[in-house]
C-alpha positions as CSV (number, residue, x, y, z in Angstrom):
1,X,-7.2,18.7,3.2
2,X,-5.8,16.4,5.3
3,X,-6.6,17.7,8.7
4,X,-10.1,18.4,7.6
5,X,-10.7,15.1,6.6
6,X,-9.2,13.9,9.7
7,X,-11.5,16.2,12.1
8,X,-14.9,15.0,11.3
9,X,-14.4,11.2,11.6
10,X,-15.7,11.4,15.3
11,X,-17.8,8.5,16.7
12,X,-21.0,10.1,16.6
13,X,-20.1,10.8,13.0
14,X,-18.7,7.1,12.4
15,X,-21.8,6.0,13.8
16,X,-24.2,7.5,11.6
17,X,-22.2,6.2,8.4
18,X,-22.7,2.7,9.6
19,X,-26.3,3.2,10.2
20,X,-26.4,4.7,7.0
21,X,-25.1,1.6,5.6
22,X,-27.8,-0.7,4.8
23,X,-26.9,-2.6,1.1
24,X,-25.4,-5.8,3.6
25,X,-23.8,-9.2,2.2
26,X,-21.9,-12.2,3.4
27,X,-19.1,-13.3,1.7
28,X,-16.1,-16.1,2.8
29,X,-12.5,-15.9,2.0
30,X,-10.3,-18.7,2.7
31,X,-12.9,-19.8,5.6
32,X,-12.8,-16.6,7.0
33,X,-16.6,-15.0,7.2
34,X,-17.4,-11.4,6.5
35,X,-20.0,-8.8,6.0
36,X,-19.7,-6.2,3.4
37,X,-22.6,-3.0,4.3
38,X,-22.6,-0.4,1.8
39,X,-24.7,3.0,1.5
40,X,-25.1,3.0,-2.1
41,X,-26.7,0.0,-4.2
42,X,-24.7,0.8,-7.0
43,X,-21.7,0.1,-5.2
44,X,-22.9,-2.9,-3.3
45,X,-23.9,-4.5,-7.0
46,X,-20.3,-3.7,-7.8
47,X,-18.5,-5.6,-5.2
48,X,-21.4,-8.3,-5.8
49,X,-20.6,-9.1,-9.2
50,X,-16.8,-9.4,-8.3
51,X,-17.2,-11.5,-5.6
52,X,-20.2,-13.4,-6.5
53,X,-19.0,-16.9,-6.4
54,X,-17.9,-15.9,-2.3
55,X,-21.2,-15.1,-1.4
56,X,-22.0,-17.2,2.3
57,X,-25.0,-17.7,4.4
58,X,-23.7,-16.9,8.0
59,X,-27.0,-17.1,9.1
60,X,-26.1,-20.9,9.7
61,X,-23.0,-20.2,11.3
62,X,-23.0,-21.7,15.0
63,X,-19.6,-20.4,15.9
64,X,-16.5,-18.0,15.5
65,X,-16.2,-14.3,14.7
66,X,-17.5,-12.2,12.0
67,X,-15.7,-9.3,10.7
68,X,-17.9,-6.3,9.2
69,X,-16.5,-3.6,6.3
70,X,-18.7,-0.4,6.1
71,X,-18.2,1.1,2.6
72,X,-19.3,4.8,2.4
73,X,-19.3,6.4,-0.8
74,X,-22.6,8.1,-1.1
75,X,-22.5,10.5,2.4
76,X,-23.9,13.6,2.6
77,X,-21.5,14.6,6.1
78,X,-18.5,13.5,4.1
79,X,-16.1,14.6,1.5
80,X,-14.2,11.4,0.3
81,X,-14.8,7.7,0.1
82,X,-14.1,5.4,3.3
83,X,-13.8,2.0,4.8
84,X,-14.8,1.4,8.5
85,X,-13.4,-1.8,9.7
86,X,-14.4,-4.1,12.8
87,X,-12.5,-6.9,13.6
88,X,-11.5,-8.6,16.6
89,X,-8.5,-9.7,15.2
90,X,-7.1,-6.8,13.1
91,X,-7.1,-4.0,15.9
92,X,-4.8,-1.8,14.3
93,X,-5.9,-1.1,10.9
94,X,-2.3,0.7,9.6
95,X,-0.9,-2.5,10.1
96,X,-2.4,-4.1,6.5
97,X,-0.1,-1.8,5.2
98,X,3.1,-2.5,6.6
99,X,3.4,-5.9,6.4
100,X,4.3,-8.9,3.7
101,X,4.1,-7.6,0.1
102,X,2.8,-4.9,1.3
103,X,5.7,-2.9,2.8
104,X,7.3,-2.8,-0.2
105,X,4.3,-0.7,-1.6
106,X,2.9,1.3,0.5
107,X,4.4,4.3,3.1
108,X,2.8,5.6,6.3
109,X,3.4,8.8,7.7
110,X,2.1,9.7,11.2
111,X,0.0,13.3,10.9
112,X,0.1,15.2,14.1
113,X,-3.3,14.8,15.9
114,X,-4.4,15.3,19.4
115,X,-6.5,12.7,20.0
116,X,-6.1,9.9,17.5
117,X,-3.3,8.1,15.8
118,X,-3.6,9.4,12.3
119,X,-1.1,7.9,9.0
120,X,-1.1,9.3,5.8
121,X,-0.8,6.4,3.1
122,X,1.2,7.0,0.1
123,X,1.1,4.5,-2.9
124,X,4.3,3.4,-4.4
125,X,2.5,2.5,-7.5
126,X,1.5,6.0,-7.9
127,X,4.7,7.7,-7.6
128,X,4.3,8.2,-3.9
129,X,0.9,9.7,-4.6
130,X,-1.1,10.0,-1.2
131,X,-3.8,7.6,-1.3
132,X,-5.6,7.1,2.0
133,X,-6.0,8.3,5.4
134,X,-5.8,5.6,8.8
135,X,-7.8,7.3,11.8
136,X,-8.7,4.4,14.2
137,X,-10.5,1.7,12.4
138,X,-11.2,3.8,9.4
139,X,-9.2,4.3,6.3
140,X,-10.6,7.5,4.2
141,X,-9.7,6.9,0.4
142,X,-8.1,10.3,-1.5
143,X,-8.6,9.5,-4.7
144,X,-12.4,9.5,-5.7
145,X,-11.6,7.3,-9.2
146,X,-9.6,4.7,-7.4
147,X,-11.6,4.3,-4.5
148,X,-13.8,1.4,-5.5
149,X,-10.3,-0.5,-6.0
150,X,-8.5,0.8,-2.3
151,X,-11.6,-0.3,-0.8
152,X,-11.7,-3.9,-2.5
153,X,-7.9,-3.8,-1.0
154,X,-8.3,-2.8,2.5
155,X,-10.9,-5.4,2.7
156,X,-8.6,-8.0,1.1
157,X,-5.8,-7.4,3.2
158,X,-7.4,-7.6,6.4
159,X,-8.9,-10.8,6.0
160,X,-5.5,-11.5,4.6
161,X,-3.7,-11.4,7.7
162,X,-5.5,-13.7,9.6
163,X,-4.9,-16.4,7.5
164,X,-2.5,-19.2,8.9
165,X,-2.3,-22.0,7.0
166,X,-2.8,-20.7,3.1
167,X,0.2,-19.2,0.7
168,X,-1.0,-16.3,-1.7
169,X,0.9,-15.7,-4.6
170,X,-0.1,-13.2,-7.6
171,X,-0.8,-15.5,-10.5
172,X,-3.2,-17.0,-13.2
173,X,-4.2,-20.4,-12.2
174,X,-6.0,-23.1,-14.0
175,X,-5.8,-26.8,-13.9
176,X,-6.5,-30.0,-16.5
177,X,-7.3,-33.0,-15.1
178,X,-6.6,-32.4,-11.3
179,X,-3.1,-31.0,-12.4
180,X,-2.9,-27.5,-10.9
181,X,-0.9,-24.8,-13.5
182,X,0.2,-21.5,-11.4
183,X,1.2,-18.7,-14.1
184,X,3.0,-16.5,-11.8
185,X,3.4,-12.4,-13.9
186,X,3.7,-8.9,-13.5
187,X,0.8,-6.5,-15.0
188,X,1.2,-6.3,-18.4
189,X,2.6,-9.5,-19.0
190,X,-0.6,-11.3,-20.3
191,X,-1.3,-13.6,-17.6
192,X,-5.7,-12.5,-17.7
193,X,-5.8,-13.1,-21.6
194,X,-3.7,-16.4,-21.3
195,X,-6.2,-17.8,-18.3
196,X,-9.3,-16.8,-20.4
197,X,-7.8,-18.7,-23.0
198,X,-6.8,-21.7,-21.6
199,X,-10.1,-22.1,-19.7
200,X,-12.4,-21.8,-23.2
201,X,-9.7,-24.5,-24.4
202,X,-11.1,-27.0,-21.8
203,X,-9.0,-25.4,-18.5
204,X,-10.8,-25.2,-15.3
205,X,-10.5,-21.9,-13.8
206,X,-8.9,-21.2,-10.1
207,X,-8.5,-17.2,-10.8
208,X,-6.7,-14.9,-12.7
209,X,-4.6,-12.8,-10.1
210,X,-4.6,-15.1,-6.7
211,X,-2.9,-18.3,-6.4
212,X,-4.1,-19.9,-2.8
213,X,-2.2,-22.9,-1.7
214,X,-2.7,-24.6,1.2
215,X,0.7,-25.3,3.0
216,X,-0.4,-28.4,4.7
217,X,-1.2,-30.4,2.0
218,X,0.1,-28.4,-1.2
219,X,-3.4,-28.0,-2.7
220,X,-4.4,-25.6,-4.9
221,X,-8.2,-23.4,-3.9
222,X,-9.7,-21.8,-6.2
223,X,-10.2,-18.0,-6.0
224,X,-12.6,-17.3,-9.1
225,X,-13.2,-13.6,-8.3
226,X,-14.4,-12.0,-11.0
227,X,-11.9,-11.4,-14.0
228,X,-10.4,-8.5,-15.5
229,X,-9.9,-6.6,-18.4
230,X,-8.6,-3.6,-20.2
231,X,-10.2,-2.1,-23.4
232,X,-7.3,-4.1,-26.0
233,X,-7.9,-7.5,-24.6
234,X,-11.5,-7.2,-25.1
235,X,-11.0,-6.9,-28.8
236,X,-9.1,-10.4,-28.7
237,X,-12.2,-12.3,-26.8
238,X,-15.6,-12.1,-29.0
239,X,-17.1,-13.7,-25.6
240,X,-16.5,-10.2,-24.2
241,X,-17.9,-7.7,-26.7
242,X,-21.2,-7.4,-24.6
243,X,-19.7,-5.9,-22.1
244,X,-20.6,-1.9,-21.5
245,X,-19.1,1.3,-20.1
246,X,-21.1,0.6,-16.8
247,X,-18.7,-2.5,-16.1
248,X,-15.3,-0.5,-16.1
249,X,-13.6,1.1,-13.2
250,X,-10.1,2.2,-12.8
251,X,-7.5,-0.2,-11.2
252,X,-4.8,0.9,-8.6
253,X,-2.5,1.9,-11.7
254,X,-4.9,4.1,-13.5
255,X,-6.2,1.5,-16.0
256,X,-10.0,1.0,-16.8
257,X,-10.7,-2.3,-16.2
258,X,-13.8,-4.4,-17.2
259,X,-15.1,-7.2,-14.6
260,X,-16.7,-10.6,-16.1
261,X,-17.7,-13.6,-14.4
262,X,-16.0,-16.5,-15.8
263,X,-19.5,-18.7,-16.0
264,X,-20.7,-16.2,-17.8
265,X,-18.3,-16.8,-20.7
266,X,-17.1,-20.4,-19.8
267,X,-20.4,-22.3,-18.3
268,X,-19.3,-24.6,-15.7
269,X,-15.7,-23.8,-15.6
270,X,-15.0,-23.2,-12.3
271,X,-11.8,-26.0,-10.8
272,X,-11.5,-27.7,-8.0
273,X,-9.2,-28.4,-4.9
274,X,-5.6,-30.2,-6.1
275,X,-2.2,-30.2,-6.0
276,X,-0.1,-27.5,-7.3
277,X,1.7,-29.9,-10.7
278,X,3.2,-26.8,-12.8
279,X,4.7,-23.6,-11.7
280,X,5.3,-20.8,-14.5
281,X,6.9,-17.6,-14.6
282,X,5.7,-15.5,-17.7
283,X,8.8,-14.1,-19.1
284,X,8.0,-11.5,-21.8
285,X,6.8,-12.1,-25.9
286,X,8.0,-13.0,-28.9
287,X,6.7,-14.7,-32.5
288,X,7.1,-18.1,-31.1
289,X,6.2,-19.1,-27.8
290,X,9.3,-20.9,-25.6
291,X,8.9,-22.8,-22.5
292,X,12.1,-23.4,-20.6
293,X,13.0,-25.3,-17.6
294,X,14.1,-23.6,-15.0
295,X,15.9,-25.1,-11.1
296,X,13.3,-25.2,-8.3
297,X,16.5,-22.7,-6.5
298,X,15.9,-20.4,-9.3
299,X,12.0,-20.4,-8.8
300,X,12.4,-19.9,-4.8
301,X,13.5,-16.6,-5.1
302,X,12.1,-15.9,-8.4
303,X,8.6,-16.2,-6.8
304,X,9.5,-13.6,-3.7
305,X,8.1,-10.9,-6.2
306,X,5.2,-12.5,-6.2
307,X,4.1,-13.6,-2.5
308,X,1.0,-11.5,-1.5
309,X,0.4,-13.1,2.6
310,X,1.6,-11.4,5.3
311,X,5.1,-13.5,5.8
312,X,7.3,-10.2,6.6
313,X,10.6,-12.2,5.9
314,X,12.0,-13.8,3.3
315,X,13.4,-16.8,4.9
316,X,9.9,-17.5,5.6
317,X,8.4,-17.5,2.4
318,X,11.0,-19.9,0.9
319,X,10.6,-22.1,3.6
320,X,6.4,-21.9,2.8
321,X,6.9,-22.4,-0.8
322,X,9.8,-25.5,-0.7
323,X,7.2,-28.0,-0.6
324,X,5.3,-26.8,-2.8
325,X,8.7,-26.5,-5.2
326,X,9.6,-29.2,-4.6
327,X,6.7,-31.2,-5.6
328,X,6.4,-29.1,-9.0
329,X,7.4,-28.9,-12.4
330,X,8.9,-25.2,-13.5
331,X,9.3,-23.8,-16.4
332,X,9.6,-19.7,-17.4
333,X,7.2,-19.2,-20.5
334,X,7.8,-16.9,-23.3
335,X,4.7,-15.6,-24.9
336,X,3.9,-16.0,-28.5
337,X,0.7,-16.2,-30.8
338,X,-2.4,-16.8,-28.2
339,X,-3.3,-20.1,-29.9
340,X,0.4,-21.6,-29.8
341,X,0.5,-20.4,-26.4
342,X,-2.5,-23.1,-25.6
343,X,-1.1,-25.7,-27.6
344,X,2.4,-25.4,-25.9
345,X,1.1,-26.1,-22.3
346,X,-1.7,-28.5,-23.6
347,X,1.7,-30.6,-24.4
348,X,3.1,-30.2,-21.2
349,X,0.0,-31.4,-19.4
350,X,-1.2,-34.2,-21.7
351,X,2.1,-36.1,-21.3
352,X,2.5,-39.7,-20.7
353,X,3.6,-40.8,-17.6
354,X,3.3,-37.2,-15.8
């Protein structure tokens, strides 16, 4: 499957997927400019409705480069899903996967072809499932229910590593009053459902799963892609009981997720720039909820499992995220009833002389 997969992605074939490719919009992460084509609408709407609140007007661009993603799901010439990437700074696409957070999750192994450098991708995630294929500047996705979520990633990632000066970590983040709260988690550990909730309590919303700080100046950006949800935490929200099968799709662990924007719950919501004021680390459940202080040594190493830029060391991350430490509060929260959980940080932040 493999080899046949790997056979047909020829140029004259690559070239008529691109040309084939003619859903286009421009989006901007983290000041870096984009175009998204797609050859199906239903796809294109898709990525749209995520990523709404990033949608740019290069049009009035004078300067700088422009990467372009080519999203093929709907070809006639092909068996499986694909992402064609052009971009003058990532030249070598396998590298998104061996680098930062990244390394830890995914494994390549080179597939013996004649006239390309081919990787198969295996998913750690997934048991060591393989994933994708890397020919060139293309990445063919295996698995045809995932493959709306690899090609969100592969997209991510390379505009990832071409960021300088921002540090990503994988976290809820709201703020209240200019104060910036970073809810660092794993899945699972309620960090969506306690976002949702702090922002229809008054919270301005940053994002639910990207925490982007600028390391000159400690701020906070916010990253309000669309948020998340699976089936039992849509029970909990009446605000999200509109929402149809149409709006799921499987997540990179097998979940079925379902995407809202927050203005469409929460009307004018959406935070602004400021400094990072609270760090969190979710730390499980229990009836009551508990927040603890813990050292700012403790939280250097504790957020390591959460770093998502392409620092490949770990030296280098504590050195990016000291400042930011070491202007912070930190606490590890323990989760209780969703109401108590508000009122407990509402404390925190509303404190005198804070």
């Amino acid at each position: 499957m493999k080899k046949d997969i790997v056979l047909r992605l020829s140029i004259e074939v690559l070239k008529d997927l691109k040309a084939n490719a003619s859903y286009s919009d421009e989006y901007c992460f983290f000041g870096i400019n984009f175009t998204v084509k797609f050859d199906s609408l239903l796809a294109s709407e898709h990525y749209y409705n995520t990523y709404r609140h990033f949608k740019a007007d290069l049009s009035r661009e004078v300067s700088g480069n422009c990467d372009t993603y080519y999203v093929i799901s709907d070809a006639a010439s092909i068996s499986q899903p694909l992402v064609i990437v052009e971009s003058e700074t990532v030249t070598i696409l396998q590298d998104i996967f061996l680098k930062g957070s990244n390394q830890r999750r995914f494994k390549l192994d080179r597939l013996n072809h004649k006239h390309n450098s081919c990787y198969a991708v295996t998913d750690t995630f997934l048991s060591d499932k393989p994933t994708m294929i890397v020919e060139e500047n293309a990445c063919v996705i295996l698995d045809l229910q995932l493959w709306n979520s690899y090609a969100e990633q592969i997209i991510f990632n390379t505009i990832l590593f071409q960021i300088p000066n921002h540090y990503l970590l994988h976290a809820g983040v709201v703020s209240w009053e200019d104060k910036g709260i970073v809810i660092c988690g794993a899945s699972n550990q309620g960090k969506s459902t306690l976002t949702l909730k702090l922002v229809e309590n008054g919270f301005k919303f940053f994002s639910d799963e990207v925490a982007s700080i600028d390391l000159s100046s400690c701020e906070l950006s916010p990253f309000p892609r669309a948020l998340g949800f699976r089936e039992d935490t849509l029970a909990k929200f009446p605000a999200l009981k509109g929402l149809n099968e149409r709006d799921s799709a499987k997540t990179l662990n097998g979940e079925d997720k379902w995407t809202v924007d927050i203005e469409t719950i929460c009307p004018d919501s959406l935070g602004r720039k400021c400094q990072v004021r609270y760090l969190i680390f979710l730390n499980g459940f229990s009836k009551v909820p508990k927040l603890t202080p813990i050292s700012k040594f403790e939280v250097l190493f504790e957020s390591l499992k959460y770093s998502r830029t392409s620092e490949e060391e770990p030296f280098k991350h504590l050195m990016a995220m000291s400042n930011v430490v070491q202007e912070a509060e930190c606490y590890q929260f323990v989760l209780g009833d969703r109401e108590e959980n508000v009122r407990v940080l509402k404390d925190l932040v509303e404190r005198k002389n804070v």
